[in-house]
C-alpha positions as CSV (number, residue, x, y, z in Angstrom):
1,X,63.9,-49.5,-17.1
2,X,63.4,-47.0,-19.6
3,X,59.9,-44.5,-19.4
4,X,58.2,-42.6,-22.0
5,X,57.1,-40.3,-19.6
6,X,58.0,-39.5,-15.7
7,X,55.3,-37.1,-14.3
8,X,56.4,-35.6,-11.1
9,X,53.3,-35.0,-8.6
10,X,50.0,-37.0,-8.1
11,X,47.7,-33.7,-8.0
12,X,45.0,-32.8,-10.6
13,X,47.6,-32.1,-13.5
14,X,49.8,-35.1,-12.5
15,X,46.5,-37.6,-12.9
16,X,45.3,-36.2,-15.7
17,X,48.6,-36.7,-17.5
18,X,48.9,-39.9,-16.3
19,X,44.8,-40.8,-17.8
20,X,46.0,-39.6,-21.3
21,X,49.6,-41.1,-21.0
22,X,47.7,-44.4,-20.3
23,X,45.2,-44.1,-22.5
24,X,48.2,-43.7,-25.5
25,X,50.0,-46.5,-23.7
26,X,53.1,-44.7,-22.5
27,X,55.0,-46.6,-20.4
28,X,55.4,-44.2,-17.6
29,X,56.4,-43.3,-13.8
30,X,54.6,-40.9,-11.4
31,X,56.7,-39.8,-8.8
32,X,54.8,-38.3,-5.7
33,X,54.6,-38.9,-1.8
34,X,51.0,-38.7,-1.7
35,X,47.9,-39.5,-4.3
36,X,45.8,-36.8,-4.8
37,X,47.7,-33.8,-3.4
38,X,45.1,-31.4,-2.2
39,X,42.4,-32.5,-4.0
40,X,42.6,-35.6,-1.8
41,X,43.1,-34.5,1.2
42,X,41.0,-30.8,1.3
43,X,38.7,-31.4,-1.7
44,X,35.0,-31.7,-0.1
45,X,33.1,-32.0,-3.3
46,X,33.8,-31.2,-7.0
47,X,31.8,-30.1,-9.2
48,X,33.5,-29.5,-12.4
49,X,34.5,-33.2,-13.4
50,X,32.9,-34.4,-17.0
51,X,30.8,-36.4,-16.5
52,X,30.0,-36.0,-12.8
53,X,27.2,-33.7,-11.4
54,X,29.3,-33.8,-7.9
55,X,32.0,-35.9,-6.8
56,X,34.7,-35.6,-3.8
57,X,37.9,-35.6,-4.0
58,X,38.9,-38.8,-2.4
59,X,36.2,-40.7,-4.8
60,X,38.1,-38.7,-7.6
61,X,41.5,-40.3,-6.1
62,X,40.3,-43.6,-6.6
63,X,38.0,-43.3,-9.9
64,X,41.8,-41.7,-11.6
65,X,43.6,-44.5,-10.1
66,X,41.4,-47.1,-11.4
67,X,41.4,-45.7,-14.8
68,X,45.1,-45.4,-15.1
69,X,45.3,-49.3,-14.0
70,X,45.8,-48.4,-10.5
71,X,50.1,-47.9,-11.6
72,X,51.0,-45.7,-8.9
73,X,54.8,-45.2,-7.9
């Protein structure tokens, strides 16, 4: 299978590329052993999403996976 993009962690950068590589319709891979990274896992609340007064970092996890079609490799 051939990619137009392979983005190599699932941290803040890495879902964020993969938000605008969806939303231009790359086909693309994410490679990573975990979702999230730190935000996931340390991330009590954060506060500097658009859009978002407050939100933690898990609830960012899954709100970036659903708007990326939940294609997580």
């Amino acid at each position: 299978m051939t990619y137009d993009l392979i983005i190599i962690g699932a941290g803040p950068a890495g879902i964020s590329a993969a938000v605008y590589a969806s939303r231009q319709k790359l086909n693309m891979l994410i490679l990573s052993k975990d979702l999230g990274g730190q935000v996931a896992k340390e991330a009590v609340d954060i506060e500097i999403i658009q859009d978002f007064e407050k939100i933690s970092g898990p609830d960012w996890v899954d709100l970036y996976g659903k708007t990326t079609g939940g294609k997580w490799s």
